[in-house]
N, C-alpha and C positions, 0 to 999 in steps of 0.2 A: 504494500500500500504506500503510496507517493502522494503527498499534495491532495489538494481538494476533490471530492468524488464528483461527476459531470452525469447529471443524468439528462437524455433525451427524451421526453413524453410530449404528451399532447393533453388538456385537461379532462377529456371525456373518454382516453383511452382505458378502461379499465385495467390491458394488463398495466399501464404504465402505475392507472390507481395502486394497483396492490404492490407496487414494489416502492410507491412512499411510502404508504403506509408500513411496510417492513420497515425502511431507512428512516424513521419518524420512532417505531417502537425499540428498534435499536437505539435511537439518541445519536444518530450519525447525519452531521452537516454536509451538505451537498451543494452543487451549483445544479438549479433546475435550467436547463435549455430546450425551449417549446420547440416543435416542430409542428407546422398546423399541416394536418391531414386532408385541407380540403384547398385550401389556398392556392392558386397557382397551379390547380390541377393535382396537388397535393406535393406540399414539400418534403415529404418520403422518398419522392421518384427522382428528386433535384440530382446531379453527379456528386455533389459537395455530401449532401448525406448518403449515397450508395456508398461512396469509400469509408462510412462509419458502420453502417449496413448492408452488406449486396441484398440481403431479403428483403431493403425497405420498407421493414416495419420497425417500432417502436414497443418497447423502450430497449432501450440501450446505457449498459453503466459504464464510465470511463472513470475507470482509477489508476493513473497516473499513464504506463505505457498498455496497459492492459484494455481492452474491450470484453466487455461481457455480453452476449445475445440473451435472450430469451428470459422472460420473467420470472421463474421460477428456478431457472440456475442463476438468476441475481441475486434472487432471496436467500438460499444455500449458501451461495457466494460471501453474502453478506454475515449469514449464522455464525460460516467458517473463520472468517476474516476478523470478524469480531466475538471473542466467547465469552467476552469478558462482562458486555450486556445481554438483556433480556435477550434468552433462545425463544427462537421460533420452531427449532422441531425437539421434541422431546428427547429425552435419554435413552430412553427403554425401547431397544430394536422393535417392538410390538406396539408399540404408541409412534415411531417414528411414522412405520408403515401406514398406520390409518392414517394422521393426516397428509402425509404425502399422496395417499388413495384419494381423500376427498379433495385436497386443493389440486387434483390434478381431472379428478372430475371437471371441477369446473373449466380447470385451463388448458385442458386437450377433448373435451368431448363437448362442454355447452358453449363455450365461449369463439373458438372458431367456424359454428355455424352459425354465429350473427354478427362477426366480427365487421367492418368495415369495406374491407375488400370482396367479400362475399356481398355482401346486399349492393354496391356496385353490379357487382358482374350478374346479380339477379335483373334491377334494373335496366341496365346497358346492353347486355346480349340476351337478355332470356326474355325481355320487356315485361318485369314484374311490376305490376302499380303500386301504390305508397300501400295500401290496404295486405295487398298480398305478401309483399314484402314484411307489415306486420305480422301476419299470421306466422308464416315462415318462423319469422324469431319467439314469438311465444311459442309456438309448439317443441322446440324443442330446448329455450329456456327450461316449460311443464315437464319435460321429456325426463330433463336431468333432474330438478329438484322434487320431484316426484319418489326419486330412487335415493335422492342427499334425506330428503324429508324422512323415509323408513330407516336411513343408516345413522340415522342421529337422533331419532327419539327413540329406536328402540336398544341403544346401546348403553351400557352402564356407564361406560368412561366419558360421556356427554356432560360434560359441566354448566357452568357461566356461558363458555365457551363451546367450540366445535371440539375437543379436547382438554377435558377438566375446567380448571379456571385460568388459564391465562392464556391471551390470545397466540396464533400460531402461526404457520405458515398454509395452513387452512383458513382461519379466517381472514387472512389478507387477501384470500382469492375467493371468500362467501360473501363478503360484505360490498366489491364492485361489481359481482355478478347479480345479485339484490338489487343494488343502485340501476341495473340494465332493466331487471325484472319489470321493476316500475315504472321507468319508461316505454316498456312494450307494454303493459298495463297486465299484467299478469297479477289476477287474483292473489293476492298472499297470504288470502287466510284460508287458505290451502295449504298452508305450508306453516301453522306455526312455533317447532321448533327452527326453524330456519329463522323465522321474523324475529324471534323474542334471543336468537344469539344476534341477530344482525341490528337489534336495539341497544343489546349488552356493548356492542363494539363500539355503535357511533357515540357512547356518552363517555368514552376514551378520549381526551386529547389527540394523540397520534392520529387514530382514526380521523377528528375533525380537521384538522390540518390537510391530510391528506387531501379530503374531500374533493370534488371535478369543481365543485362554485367557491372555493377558496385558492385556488391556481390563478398565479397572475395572468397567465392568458387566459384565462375566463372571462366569456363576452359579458360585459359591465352594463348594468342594466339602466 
């Protein structure tokens, strides 16, 4: 670790959400650098950010010579790099596992079929309307936390949190998929072990901080 940590997010990115909110429950300062995803055709696609990214997406952590991809190896990234504050995965190889199972629920099975680049390519080549394209992401938002909703209320080690009581590297990645939920308007009280950990979270600090309407580039009302 070198110098100041560089992250690249965007404020409504969710994966970018949950890896503040790791670097926020860690207590680790950062330099935030927006990339807006729609501007310009999207400044993802720009040359200046493919040589930080060739997959042009976000988020992206730079600590010092190092690049890190992908949001969930930032979060490890981060656990490893610093032991010395709040862990995000637990000790016990059999607590690891689950929440790595459930934040990976979210950030390989729910969250890249409503991610950004997919409801483009619905709109653009598949000619989905705004309505269809809704449905699209509720359904399989439902799809996932449907199956998060049984693996969390009917387990013992469900705390406060997705994993006991203190938040994890699970809830970093429950509580922007949540934030999604409600924007495609997906019923929640469907789901409420899910709601009442994703209550437990936002009255966290870290968590507020993090939030997509407290990022300076969040459009200013």
């Amino acid at each position: 670790m070198t110098g100041t940590l560089t992250l690249y997010g965007y404020w409504r990115s969710s994966a970018a959400y949950r890896v503040r909110i790791a670097l926020n429950l860690k207590g680790v300062e950062y330099e935030n650098k927006p990339v807006h995803l729609l501007r310009d055709g999207g400044e993802q696609h720009a040359q200046a950010f493919r040589e930080v990214n060739p997959q042009q997406l976000i988020p992206v952590l730079v600590d010092g010579d190092r690049v890190i991809r992908q949001s969930l190896a930032i979060i490890e990234y981060l656990d490893d790099a610093y032991p010395e504050t709040t862990r995000l995965l637990p000790i016990a190889a059999r607590d690891r596992a689950r929440v790595r199972a459930l934040a990976q629920m979210v950030a390989c099975d729910i969250h890249p079929l409503g991610n950004l680049r997919v409801l483009q390519y619905l709109e653009r080549k598949l000619k989905a309307s705004e309505s269809q394209r809704q449905t699209w992401s509720r359904h399989w938002i439902e799809a996932g936390f449907d199956a998060m909703e049984s693996m969390l209320a009917g387990n013992h080690s469900t705390g406060v949190f997705c994993e006991g009581d203190a938040p994890s590297i699970a809830d970093c990645c429950l509580v922007p998929q949540t934030y999604n939920a409600r924007r495609f308007e997906v019923p929640m009280e469907k789901y409420p072990t899910i709601a009442r950990i994703d209550a437990a979270c936002r009255e966290l600090d870290a968590f507020r901080r993090a939030a997509p309407e407290a990022q300076p580039d969040a459009p200013k009302s």
